[in-house]
PDB file of N, CA, C and O in Angstrom:
ATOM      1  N   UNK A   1     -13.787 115.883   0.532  1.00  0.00           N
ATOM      2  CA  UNK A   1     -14.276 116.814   1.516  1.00  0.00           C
ATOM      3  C   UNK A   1     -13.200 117.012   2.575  1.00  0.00           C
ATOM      4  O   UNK A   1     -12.279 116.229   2.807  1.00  0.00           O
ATOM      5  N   UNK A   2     -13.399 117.950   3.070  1.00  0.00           N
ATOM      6  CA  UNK A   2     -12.754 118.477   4.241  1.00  0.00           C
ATOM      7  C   UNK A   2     -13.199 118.627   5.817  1.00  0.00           C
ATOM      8  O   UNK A   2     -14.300 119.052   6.166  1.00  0.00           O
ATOM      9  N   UNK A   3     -12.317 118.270   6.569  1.00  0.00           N
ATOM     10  CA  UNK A   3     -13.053 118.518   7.945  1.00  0.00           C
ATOM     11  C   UNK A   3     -13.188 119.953   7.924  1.00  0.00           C
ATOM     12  O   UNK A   3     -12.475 120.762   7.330  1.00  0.00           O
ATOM     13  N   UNK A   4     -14.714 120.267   9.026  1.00  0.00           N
ATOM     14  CA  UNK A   4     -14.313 121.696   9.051  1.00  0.00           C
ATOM     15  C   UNK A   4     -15.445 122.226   8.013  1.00  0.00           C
ATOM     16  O   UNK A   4     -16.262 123.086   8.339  1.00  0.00           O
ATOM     17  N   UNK A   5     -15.401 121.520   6.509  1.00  0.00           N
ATOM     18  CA  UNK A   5     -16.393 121.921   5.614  1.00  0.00           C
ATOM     19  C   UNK A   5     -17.849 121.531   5.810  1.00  0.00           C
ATOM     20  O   UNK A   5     -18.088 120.618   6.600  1.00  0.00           O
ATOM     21  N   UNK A   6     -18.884 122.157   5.143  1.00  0.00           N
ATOM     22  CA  UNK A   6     -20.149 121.928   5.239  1.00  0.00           C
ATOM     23  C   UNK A   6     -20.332 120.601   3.913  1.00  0.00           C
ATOM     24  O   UNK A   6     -19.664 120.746   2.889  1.00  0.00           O
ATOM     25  N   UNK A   7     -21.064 119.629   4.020  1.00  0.00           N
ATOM     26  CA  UNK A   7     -21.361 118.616   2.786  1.00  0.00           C
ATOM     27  C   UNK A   7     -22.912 119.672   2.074  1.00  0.00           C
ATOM     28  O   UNK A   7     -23.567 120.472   2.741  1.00  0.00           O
ATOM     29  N   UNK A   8     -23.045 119.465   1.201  1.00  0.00           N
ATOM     30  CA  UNK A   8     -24.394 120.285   0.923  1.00  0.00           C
ATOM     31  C   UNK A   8     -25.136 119.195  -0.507  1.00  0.00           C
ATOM     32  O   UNK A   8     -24.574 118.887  -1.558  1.00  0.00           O
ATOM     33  N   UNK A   9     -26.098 118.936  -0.187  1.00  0.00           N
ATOM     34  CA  UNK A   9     -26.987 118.089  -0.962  1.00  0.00           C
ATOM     35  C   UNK A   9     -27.901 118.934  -1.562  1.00  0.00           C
ATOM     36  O   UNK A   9     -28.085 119.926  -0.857  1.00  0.00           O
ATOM     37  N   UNK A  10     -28.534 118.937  -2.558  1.00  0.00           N
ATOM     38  CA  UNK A  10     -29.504 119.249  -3.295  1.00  0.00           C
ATOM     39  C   UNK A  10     -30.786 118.274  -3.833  1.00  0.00           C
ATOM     40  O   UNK A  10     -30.535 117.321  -4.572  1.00  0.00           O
ATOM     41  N   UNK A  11     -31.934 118.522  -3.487  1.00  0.00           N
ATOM     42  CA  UNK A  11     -33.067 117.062  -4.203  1.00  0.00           C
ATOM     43  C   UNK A  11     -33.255 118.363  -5.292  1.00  0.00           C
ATOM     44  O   UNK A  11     -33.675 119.517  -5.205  1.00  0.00           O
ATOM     45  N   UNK A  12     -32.623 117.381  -6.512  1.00  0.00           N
ATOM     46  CA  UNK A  12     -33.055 118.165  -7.444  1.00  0.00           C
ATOM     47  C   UNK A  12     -34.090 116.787  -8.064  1.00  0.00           C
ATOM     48  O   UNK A  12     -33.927 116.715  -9.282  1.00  0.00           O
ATOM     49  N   UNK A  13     -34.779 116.039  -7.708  1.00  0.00           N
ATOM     50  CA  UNK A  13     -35.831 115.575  -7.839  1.00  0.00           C
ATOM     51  C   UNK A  13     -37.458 115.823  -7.928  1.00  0.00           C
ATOM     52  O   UNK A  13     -37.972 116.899  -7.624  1.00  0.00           O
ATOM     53  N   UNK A  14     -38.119 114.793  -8.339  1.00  0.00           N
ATOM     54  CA  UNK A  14     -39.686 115.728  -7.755  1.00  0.00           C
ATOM     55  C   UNK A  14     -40.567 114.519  -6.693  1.00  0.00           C
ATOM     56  O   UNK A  14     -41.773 114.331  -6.850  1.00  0.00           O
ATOM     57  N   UNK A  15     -39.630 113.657  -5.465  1.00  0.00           N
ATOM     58  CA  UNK A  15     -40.297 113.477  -4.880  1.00  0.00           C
ATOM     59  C   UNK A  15     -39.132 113.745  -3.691  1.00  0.00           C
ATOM     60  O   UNK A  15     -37.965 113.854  -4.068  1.00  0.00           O
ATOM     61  N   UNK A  16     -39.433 113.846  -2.319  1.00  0.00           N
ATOM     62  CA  UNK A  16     -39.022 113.969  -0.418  1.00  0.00           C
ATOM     63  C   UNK A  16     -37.853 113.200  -0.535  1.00  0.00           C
ATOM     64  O   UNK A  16     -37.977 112.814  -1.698  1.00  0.00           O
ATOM     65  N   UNK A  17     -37.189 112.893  -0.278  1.00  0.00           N
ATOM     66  CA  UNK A  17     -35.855 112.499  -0.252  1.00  0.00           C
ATOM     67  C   UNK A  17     -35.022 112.437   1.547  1.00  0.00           C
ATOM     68  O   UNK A  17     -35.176 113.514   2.124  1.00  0.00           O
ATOM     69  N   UNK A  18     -34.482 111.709   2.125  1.00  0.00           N
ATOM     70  CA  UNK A  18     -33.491 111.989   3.041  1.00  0.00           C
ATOM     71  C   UNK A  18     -32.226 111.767   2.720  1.00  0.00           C
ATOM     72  O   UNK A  18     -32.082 111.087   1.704  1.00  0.00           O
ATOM     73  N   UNK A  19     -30.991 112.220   3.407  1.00  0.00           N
ATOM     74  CA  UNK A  19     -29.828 112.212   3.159  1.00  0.00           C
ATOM     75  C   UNK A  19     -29.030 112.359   4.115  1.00  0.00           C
ATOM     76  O   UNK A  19     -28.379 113.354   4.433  1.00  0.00           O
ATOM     77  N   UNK A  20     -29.122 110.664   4.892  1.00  0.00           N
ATOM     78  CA  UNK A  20     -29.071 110.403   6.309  1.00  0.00           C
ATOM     79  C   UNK A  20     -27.483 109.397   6.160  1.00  0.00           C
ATOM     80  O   UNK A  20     -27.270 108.438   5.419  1.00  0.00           O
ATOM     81  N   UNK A  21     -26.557 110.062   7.169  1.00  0.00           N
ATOM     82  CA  UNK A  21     -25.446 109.724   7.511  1.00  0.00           C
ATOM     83  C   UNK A  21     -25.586 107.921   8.360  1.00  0.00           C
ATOM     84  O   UNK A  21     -26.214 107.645   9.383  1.00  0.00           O
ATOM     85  N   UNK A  22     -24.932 107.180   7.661  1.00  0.00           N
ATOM     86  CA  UNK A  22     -25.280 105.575   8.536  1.00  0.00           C
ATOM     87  C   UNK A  22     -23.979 105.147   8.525  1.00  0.00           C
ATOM     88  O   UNK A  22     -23.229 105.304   7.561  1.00  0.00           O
ATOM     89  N   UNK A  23     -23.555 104.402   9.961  1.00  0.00           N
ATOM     90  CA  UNK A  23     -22.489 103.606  10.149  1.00  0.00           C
ATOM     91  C   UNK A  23     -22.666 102.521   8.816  1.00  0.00           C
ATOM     92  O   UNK A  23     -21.671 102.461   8.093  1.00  0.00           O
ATOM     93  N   UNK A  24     -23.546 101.874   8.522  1.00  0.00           N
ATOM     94  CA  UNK A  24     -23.418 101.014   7.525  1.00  0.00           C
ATOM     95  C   UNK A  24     -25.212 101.139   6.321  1.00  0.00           C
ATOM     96  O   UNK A  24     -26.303 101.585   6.675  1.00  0.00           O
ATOM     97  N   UNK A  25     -24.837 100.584   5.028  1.00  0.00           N
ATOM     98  CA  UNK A  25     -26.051 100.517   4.537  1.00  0.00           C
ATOM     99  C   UNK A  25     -27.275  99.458   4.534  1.00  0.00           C
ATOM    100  O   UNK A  25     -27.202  98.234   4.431  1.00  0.00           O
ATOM    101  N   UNK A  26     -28.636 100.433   4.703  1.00  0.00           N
ATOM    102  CA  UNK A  26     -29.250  99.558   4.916  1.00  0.00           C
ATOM    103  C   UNK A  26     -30.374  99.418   4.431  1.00  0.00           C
ATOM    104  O   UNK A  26     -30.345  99.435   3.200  1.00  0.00           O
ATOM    105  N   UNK A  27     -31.675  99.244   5.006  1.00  0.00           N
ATOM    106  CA  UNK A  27     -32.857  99.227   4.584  1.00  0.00           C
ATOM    107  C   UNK A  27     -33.299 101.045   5.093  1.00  0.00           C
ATOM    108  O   UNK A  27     -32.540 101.783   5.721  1.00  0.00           O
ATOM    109  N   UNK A  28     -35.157 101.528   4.447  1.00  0.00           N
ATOM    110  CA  UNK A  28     -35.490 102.520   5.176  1.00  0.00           C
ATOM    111  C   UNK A  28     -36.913 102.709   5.267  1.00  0.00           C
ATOM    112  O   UNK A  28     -37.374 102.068   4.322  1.00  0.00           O
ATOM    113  N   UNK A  29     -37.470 103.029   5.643  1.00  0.00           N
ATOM    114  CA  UNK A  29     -38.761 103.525   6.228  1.00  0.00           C
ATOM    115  C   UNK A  29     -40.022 102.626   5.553  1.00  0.00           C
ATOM    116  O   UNK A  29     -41.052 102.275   6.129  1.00  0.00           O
ATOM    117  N   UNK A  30     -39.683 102.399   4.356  1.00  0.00           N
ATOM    118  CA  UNK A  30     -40.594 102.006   3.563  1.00  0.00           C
ATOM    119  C   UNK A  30     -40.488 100.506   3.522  1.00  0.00           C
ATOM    120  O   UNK A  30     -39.392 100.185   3.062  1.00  0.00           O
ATOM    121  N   UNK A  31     -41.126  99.630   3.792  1.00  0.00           N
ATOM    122  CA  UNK A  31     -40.864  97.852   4.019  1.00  0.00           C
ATOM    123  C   UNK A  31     -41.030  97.417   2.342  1.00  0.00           C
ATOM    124  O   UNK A  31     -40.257  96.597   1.845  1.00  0.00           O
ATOM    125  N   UNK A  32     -41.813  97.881   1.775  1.00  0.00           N
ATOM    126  CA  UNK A  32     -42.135  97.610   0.312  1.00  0.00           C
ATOM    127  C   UNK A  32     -41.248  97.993  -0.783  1.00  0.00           C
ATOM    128  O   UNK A  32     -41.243  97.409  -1.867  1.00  0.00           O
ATOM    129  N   UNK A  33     -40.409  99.098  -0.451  1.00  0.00           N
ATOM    130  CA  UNK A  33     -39.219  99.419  -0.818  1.00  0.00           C
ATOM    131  C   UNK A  33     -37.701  98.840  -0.308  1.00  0.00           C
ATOM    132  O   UNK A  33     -36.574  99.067  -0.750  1.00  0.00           O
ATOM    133  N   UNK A  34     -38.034  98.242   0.486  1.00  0.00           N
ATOM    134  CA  UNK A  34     -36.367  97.761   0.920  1.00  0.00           C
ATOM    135  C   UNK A  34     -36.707  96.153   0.718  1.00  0.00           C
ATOM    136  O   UNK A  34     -35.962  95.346   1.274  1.00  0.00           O
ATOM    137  N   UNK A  35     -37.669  95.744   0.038  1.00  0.00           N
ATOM    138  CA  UNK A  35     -37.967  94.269  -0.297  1.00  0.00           C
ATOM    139  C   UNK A  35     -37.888  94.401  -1.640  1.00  0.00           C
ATOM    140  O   UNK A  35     -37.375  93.426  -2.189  1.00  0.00           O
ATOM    141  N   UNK A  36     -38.214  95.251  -2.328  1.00  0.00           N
ATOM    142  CA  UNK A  36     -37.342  95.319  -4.042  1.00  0.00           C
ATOM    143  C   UNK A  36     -35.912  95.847  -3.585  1.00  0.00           C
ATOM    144  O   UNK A  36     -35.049  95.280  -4.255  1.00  0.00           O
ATOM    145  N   UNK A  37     -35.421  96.666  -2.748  1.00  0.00           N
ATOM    146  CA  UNK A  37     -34.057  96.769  -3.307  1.00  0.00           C
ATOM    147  C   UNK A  37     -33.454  95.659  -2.641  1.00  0.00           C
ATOM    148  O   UNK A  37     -32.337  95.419  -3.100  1.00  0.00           O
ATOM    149  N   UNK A  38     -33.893  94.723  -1.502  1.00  0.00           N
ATOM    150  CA  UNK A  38     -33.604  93.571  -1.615  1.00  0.00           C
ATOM    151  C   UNK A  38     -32.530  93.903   0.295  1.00  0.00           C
ATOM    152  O   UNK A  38     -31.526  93.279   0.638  1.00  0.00           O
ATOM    153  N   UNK A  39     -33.061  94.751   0.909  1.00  0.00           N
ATOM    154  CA  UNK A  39     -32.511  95.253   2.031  1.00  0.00           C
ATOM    155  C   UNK A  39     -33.278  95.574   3.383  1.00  0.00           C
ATOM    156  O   UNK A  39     -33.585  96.611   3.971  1.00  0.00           O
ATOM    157  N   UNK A  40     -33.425  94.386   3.581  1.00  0.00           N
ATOM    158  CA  UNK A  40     -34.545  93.547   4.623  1.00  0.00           C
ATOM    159  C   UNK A  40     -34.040  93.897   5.876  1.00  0.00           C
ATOM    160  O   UNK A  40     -34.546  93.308   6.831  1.00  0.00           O
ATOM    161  N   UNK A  41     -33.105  94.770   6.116  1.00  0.00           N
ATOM    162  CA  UNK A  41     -32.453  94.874   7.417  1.00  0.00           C
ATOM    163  C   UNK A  41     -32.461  96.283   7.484  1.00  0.00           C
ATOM    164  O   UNK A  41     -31.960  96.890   6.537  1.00  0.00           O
ATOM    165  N   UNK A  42     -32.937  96.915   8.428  1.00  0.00           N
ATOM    166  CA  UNK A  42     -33.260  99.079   8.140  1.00  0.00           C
ATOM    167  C   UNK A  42     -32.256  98.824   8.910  1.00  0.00           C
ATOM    168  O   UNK A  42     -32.015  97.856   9.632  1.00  0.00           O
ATOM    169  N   UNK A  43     -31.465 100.160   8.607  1.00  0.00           N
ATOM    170  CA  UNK A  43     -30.249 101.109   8.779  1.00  0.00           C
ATOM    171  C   UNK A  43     -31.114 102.109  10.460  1.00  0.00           C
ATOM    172  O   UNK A  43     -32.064 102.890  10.520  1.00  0.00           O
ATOM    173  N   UNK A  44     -30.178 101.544  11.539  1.00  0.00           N
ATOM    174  CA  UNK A  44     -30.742 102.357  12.494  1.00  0.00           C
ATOM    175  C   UNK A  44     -31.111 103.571  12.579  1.00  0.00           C
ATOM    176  O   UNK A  44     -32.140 104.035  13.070  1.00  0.00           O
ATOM    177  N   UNK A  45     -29.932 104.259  11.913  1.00  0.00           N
ATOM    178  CA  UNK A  45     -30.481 105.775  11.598  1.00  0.00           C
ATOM    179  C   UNK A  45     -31.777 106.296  11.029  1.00  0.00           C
ATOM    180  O   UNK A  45     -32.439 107.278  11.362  1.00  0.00           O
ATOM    181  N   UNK A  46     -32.022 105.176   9.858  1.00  0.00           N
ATOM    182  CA  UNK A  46     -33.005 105.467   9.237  1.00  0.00           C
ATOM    183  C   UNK A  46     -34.543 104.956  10.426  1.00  0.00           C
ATOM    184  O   UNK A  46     -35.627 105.222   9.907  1.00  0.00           O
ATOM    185  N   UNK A  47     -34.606 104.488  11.445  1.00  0.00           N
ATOM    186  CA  UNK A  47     -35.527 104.086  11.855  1.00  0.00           C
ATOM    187  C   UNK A  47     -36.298 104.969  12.420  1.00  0.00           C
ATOM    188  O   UNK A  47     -35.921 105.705  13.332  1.00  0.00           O
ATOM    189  N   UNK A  48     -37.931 104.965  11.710  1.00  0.00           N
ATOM    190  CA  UNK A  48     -38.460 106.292  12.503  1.00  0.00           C
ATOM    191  C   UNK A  48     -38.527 107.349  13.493  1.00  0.00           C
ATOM    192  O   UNK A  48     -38.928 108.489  13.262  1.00  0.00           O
ATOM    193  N   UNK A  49     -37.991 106.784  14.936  1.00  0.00           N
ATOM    194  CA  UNK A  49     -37.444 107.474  16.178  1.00  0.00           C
ATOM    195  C   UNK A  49     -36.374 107.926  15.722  1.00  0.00           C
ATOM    196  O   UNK A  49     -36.280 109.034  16.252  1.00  0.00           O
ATOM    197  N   UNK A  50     -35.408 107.756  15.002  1.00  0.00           N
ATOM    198  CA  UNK A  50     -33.941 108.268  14.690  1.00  0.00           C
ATOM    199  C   UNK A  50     -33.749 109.458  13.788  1.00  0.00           C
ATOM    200  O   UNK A  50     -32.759 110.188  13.826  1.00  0.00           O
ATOM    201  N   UNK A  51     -34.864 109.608  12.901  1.00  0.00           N
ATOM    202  CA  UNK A  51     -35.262 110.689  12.203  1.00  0.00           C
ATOM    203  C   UNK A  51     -35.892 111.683  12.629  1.00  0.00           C
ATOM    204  O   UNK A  51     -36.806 111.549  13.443  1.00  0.00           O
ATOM    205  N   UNK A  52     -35.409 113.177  12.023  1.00  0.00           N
ATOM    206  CA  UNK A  52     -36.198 114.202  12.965  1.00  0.00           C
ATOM    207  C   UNK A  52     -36.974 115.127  11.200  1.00  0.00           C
ATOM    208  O   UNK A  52     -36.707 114.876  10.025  1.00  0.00           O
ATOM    209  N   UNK A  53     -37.558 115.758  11.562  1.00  0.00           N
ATOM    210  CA  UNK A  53     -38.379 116.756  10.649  1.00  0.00           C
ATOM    211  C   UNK A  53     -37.544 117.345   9.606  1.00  0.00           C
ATOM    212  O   UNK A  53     -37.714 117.272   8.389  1.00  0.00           O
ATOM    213  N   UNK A  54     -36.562 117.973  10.290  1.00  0.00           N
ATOM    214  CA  UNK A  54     -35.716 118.378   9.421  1.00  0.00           C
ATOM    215  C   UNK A  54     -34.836 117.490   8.359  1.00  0.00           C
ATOM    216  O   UNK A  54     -34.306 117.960   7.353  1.00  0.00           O
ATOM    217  N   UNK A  55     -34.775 115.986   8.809  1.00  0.00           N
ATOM    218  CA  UNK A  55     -33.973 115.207   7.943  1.00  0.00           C
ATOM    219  C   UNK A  55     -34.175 114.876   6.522  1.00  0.00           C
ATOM    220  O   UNK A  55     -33.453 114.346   5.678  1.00  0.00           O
ATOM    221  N   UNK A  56     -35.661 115.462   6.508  1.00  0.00           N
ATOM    222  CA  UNK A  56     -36.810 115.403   4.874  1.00  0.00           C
ATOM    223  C   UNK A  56     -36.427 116.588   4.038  1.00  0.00           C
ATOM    224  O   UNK A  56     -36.626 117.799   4.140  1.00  0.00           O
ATOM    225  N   UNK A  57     -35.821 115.834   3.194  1.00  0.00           N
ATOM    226  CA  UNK A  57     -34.955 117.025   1.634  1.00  0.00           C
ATOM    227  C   UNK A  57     -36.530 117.170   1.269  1.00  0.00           C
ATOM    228  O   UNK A  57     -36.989 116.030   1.336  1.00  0.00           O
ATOM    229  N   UNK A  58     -37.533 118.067   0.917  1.00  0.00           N
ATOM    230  CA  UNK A  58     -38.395 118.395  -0.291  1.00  0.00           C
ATOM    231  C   UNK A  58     -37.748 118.755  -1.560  1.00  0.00           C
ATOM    232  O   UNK A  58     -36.583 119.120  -1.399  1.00  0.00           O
ATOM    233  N   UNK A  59     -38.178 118.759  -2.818  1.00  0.00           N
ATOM    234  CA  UNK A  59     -38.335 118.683  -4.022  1.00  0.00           C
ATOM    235  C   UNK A  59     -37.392 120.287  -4.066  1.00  0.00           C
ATOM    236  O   UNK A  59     -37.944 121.344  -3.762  1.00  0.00           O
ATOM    237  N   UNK A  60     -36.302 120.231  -4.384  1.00  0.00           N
ATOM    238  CA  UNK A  60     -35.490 121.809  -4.594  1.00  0.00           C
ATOM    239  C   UNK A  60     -35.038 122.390  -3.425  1.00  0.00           C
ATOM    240  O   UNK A  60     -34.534 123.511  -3.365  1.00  0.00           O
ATOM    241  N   UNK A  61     -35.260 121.436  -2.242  1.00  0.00           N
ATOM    242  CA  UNK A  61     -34.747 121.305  -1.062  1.00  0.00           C
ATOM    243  C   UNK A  61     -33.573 121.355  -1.058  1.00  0.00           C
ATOM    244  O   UNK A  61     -33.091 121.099  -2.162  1.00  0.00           O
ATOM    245  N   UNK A  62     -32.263 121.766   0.372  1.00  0.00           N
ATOM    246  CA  UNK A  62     -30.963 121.349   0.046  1.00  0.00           C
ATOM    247  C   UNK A  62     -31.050 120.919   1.915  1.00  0.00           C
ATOM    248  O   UNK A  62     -31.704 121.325   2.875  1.00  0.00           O
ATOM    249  N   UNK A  63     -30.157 120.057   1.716  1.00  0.00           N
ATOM    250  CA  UNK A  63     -30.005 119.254   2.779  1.00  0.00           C
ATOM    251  C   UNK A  63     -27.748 120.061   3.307  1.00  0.00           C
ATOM    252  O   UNK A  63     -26.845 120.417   2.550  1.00  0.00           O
ATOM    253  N   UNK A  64     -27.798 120.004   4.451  1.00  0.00           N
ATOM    254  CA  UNK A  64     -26.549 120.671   4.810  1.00  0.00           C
ATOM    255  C   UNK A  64     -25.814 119.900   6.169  1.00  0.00           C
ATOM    256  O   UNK A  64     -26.465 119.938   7.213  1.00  0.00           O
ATOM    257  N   UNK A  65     -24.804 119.372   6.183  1.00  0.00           N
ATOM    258  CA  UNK A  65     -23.805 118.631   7.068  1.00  0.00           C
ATOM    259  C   UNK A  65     -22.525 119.078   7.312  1.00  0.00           C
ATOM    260  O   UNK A  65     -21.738 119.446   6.440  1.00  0.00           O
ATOM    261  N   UNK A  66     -22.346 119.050   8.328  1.00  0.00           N
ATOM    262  CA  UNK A  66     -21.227 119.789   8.968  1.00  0.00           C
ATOM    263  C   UNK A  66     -19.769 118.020   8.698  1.00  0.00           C
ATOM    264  O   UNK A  66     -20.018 116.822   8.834  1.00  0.00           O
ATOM    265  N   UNK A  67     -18.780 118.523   8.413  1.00  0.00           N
ATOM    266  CA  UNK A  67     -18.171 117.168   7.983  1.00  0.00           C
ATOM    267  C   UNK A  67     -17.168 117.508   9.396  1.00  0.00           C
ATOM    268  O   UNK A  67     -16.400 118.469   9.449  1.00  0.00           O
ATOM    269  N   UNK A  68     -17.336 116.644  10.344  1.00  0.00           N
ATOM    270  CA  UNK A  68     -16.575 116.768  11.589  1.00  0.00           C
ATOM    271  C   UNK A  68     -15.720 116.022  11.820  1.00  0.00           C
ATOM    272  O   UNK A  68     -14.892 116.501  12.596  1.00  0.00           O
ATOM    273  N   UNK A  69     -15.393 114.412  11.301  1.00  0.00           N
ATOM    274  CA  UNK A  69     -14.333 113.888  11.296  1.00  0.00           C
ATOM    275  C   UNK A  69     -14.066 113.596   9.693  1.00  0.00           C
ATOM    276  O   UNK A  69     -14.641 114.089   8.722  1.00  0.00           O
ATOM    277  N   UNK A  70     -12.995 112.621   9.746  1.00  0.00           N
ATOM    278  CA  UNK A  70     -11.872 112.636   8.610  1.00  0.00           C
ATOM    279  C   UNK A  70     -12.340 110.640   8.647  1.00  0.00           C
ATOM    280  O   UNK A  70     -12.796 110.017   9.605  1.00  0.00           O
ATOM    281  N   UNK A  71     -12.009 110.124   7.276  1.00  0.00           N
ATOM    282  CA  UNK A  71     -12.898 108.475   6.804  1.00  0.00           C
ATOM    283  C   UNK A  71     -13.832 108.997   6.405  1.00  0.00           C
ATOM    284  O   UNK A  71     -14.407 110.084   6.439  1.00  0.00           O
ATOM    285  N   UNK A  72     -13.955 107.458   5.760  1.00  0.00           N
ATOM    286  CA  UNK A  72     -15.089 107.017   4.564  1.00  0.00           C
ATOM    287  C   UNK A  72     -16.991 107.856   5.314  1.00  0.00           C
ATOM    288  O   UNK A  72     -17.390 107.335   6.355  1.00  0.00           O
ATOM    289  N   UNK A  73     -17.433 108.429   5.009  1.00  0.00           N
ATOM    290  CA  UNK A  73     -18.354 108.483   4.636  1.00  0.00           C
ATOM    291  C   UNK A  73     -19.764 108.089   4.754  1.00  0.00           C
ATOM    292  O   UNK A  73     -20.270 109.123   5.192  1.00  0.00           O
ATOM    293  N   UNK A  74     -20.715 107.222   4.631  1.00  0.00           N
ATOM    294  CA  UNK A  74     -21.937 106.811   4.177  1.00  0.00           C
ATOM    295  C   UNK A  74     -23.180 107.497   4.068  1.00  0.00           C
ATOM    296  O   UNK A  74     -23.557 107.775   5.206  1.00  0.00           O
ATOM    297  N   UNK A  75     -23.805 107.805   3.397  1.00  0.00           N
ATOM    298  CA  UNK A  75     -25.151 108.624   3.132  1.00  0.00           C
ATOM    299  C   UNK A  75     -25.950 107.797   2.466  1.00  0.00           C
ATOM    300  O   UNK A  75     -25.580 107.127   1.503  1.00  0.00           O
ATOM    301  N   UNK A  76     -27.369 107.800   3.060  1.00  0.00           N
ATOM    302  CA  UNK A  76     -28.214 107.045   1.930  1.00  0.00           C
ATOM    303  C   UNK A  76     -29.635 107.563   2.460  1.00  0.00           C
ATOM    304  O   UNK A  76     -30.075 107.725   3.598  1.00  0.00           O
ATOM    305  N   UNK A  77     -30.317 107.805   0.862  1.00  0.00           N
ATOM    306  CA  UNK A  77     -31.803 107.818   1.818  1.00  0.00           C
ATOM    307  C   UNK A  77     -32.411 107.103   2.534  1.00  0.00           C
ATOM    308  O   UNK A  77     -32.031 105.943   2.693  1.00  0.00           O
ATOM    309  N   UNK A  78     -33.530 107.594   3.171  1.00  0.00           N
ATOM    310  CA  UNK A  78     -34.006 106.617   4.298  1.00  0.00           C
ATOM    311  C   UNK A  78     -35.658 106.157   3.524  1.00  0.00           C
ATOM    312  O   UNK A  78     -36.355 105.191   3.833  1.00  0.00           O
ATOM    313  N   UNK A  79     -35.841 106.836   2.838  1.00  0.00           N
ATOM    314  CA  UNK A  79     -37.225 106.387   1.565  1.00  0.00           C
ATOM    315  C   UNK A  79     -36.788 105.358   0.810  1.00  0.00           C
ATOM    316  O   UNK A  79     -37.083 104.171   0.950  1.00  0.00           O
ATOM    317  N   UNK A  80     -36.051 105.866  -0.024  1.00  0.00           N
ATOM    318  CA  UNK A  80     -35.403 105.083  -1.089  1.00  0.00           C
ATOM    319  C   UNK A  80     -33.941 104.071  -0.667  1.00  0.00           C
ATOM    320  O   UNK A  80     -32.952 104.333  -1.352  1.00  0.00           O
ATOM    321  N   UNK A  81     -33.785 103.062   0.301  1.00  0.00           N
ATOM    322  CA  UNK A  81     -32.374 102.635   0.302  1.00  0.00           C
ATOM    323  C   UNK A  81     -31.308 102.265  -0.704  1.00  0.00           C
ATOM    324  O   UNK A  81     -30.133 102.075  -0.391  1.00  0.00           O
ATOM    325  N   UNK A  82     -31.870 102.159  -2.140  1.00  0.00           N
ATOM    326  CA  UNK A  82     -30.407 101.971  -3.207  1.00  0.00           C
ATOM    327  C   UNK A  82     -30.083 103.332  -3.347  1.00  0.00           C
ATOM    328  O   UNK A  82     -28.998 103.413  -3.922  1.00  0.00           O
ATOM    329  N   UNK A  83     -30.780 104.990  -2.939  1.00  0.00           N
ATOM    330  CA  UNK A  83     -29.782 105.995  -3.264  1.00  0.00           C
ATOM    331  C   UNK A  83     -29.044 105.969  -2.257  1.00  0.00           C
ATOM    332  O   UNK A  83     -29.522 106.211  -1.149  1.00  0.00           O
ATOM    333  N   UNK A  84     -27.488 105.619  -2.455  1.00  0.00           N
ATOM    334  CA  UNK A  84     -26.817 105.722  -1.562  1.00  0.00           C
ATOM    335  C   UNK A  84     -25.205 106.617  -1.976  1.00  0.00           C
ATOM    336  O   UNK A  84     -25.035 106.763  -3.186  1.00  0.00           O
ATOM    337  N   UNK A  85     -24.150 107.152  -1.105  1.00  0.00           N
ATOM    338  CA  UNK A  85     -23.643 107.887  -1.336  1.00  0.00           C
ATOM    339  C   UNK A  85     -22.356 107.366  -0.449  1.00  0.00           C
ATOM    340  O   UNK A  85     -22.649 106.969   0.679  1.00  0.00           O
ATOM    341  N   UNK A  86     -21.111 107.326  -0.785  1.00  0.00           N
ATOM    342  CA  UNK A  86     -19.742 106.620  -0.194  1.00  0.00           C
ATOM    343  C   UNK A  86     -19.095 108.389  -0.874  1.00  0.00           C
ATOM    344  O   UNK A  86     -19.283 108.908  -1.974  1.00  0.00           O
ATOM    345  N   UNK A  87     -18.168 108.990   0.579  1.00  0.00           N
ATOM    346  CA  UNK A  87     -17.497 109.578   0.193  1.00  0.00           C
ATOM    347  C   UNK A  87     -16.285 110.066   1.371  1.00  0.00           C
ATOM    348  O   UNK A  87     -16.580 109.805   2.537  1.00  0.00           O
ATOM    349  N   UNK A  88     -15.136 110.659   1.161  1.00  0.00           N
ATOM    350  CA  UNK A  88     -14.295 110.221   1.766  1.00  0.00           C
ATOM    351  C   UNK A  88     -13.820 112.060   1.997  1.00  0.00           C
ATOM    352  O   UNK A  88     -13.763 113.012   1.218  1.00  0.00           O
ATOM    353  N   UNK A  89     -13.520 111.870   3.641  1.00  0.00           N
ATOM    354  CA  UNK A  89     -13.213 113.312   4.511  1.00  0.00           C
ATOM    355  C   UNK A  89     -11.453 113.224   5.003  1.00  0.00           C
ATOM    356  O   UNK A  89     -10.857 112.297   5.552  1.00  0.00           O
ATOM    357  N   UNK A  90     -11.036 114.348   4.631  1.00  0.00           N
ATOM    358  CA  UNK A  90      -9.303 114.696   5.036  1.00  0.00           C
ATOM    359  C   UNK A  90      -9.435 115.258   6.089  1.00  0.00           C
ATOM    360  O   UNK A  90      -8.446 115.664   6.701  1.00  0.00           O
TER     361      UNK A  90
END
């Protein structure tokens, strides 16, 4: 990716999805879900106050990020914490 560029996500899934930018990975919203993926510690971003309406991909949804600096990356949902996403900005 590029600074400057938009990141653009797609849930081509069939359940809500987020695709939330985190200093590091973590746990998310769901306590019953981050105790199977084994990630007992939520990702601040992901913590209910930190999330806004718009941060919820629906089902054919596309999710859109402005890539403003340059380094690594992190994306992960805030439902699901093992979908996670490492990617790297020029």
């Amino acid at each position: 990716m590029q600074v400057g560029e938009e990141f653009v996500a797609t849930n081509k899934g069939g359940e809500v999805h987020t695709f939330t930018q985190v200093a590091e990975f973590g746990g998310g919203l769901v306590p019953l879900l981050n105790q199977l993926a084994h990630t007992p510690d939520v990702a601040p971003e992901c913590k209910p106050e930190a999330l806004e309406a718009d941060d919820f991909v629906p089902p054919g949804g596309t999710y859109r990020e402005p890539v403003s600096h340059s380094g690594n990356l992190k994306f992960q949902c805030c439902i699901h914490p093992w979908m996670r996403l490492e990617a790297t900005s020029r």
